[in-house]
N, C-alpha and C positions, 0 to 999 in steps of 0.2 A: 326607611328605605325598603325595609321587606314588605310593609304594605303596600309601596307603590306597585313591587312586582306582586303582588297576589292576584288571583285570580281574578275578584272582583275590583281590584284596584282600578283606576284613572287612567293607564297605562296600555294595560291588556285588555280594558271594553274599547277603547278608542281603537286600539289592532285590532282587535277581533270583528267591530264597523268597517274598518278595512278592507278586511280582507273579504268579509261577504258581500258588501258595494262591488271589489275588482272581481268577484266567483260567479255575482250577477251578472255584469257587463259582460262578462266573458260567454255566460251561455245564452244572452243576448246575440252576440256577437256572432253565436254560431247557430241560433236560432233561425237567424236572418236570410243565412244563404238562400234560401230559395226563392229572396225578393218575395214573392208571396205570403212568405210566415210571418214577415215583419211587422203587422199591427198584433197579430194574437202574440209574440215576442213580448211586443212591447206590453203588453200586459202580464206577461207572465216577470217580466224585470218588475213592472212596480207591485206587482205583489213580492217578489223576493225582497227589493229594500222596502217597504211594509213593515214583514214579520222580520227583516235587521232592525227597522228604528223602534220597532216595538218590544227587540228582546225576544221573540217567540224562538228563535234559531233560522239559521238558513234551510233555503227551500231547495228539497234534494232533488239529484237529475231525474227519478222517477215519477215523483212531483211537478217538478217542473211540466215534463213531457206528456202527463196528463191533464194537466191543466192547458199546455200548447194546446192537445186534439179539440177539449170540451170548449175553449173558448174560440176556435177558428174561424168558425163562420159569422158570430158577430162580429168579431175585429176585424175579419175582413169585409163585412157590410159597411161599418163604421169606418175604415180605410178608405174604402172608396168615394165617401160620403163628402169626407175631409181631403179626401186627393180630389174632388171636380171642384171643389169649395174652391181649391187653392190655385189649379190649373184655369179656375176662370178667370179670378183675381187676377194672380200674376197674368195673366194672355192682354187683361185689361189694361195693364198697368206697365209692363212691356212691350206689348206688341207693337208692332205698326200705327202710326199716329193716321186717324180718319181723317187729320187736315181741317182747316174751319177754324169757327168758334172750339168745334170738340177738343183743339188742344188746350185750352184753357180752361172747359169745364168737366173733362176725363179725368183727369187727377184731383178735383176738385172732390169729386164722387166716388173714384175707385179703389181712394186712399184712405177715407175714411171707412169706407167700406172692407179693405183689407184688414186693418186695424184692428177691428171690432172680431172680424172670421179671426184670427190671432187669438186675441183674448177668450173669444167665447167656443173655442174647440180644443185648446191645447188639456181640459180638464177631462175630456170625456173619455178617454183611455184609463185615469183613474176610477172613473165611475163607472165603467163595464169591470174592473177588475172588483169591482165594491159590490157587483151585485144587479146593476141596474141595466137591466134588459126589456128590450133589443135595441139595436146600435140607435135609432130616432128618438129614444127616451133618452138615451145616457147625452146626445148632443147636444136636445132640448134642455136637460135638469145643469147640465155645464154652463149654455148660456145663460140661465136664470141664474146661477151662481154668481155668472160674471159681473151681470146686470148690476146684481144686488149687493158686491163687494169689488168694485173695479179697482182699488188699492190694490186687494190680493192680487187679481189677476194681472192686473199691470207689476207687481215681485215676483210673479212664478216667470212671466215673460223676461223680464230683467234679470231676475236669476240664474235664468237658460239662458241667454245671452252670456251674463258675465260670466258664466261658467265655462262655456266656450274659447272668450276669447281671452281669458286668462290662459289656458294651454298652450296660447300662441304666445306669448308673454313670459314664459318662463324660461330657466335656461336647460339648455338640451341635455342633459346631464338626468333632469327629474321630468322629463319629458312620457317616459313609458309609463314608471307607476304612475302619475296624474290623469293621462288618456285612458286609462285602463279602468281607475275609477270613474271617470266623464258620464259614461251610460247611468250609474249607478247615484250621483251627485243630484244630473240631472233628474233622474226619478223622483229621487228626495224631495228637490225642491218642487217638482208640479205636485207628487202625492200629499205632503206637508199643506202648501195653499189652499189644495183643496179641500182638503180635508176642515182647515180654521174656515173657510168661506160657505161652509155647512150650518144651513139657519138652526139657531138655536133650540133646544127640545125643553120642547111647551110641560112647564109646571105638571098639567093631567094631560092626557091622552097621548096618540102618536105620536113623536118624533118626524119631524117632515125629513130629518136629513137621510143617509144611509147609512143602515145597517150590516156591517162586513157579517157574511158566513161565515161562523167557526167553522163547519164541517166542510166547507172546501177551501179555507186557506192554510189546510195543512198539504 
């Protein structure tokens, strides 16, 4: 019993995941207010659950808030990149039907094509927090990931999904603490896929996958 509570016990690393997941989302959460901060945000979350699932320690607010400033402008290029991606798509795929043959061959085209924009961009927010600059590389090296492992990419999408809609599904009672980890779960799961979806490093020479900076993910 007294190992279960010990510090390194089963118990108190599972808490202590916890609670820097809910510490993330939260300054996530308040990252976000200016709608503009919201990609460099979201890069500063998966780098904080990062260094939770790798044991480094949680990433402090002055941390954090530095890494906000230095990452701003490519997540906001990359933001933008992935918000016309998604506003064409959807506009495609909602909008106003052109009438004709086009209703039958518009979703034919612009579903598959949604699909794929899905898969092959939801990585690239981990790979600018990994290093790979600027936002055209990091979207380009995501969809080449996708390409090349669409299992993974089709469990980080699935994952984000069921993660989601599990929140709706529970009972209101464990409603706060689960939302609360949501930002941070999610993290997990795109940073994790992406991460296994990183081609393998060759016997001799370079590594083709990414190499995280120690000296800036602290």
């Amino acid at each position: 019993m007294s190992q279960l509570l010990a510090v390194d016990g089963l118990p108190y690393r599972v808490l202590s995941a916890w609670v820097g997941l809910v510490r993330a989302g939260l300054v996530w959460l308040v990252s976000c207010l200016p709608i503009i901060t919201i990609p460099a945000a979201t890069v500063v979350l998966l780098r904080a659950t990062r260094l939770v699932l790798t044991g480094d320690g949680a990433l402090g607010i002055a941390d954090s808030w530095r890494l906000l400033r230095e990452i701003f402008g490519p997540a906001l290029r990359l933001g933008i990149i992935v918000g016309i991606g998604w506003l064409v798509t959807g506009s495609a795929l909602l909008g106003p039907s052109p009438g004709g043959s086009w209703d039958t061959l518009l979703p034919l085209v612009v579903i598959p094509i949604a699909v794929t924009w899905t898969l092959a961009s939801q990585w690239c927010f981990a790979l600018l927090e990994a290093g790979v600059r600027p936002a055209l590389p990091a979207l380009r090296m995501s969809y080449l990931r996708a390409i090349r492992r669409p299992d993974l990419a089709a469990l980080s999408a699935a994952g984000t999904a069921a993660t989601i809609l599990v929140g709706w599904l529970l009972p209101t009672a464990v409603w706060l603490p689960y939302w609360l980890s949501v930002p941070g779960l999610v993290a997990m799961v795109v940073s994790t896929t992406c991460r296994w979806a990183a081609p393998p490093v060759p016997a001799t020479g370079r590594a083709d996958a990414v190499v995280h900076d120690k000296r800036s993910s602290r």
